[in-house]
N, C-alpha and C positions, 0 to 999 in steps of 0.2 A: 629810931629805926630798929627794926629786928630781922636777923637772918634765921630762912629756914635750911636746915641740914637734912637728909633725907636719902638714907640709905636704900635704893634702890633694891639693889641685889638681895638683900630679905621681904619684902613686900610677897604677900602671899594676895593680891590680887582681891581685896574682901569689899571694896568699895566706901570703908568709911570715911576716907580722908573728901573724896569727892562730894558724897553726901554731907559733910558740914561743911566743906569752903569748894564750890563748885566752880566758881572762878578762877583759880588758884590751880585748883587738881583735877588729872582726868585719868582716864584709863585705855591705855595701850591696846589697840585692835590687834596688835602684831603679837607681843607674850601676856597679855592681859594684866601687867602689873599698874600699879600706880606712878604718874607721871608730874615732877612739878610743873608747871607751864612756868615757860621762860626760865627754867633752873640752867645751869651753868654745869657739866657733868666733870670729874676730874675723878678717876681711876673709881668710879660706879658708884660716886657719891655726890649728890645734885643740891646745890645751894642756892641762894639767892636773896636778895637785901630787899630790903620791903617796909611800907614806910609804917607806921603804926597803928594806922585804922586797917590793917588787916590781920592785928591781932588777935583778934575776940575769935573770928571764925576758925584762923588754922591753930589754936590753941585746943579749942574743939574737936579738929582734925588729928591734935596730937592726944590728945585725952584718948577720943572713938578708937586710935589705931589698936589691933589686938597682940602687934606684935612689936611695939615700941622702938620704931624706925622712922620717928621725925622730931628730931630735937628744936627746938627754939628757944635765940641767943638776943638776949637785947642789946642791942651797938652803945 
């Protein structure tokens, strides 16, 4: 299993995380930030446990991001 951590509140809205794991990531109509789907939020920091064929993509997603606000933890 891997958790993704994924600091919200710095997300400048660039669309990469979406573009490699589209499943997983979307984009906020409302502040246009990046959004985990189904992430778990506690004081503006969004996680969520995830089983491990979704690793490849949001690794990608942490790679693409420009401003290194999605860490990924292996259980």
């Amino acid at each position: 299993m891997i958790k993704i951590v994924h600091h919200r509140n710095k997300c400048i809205g660039c669309n990469a995380c979406v573009e490699a794991a589209p499943k997983r990531w979307g984009i906020s109509r409302r502040d246009g930030k990046a959004v985990l789907v189904n992430g778990i939020e506690k004081k503006g920091i969004y996680t969520i446990d995830l089983q491990d064929w979704e690793l490849e993509e949001n690794l990608k997603a942490k790679q693409n991001c420009p401003v290194k606000i999605i860490e990924i933890i292996k259980l």
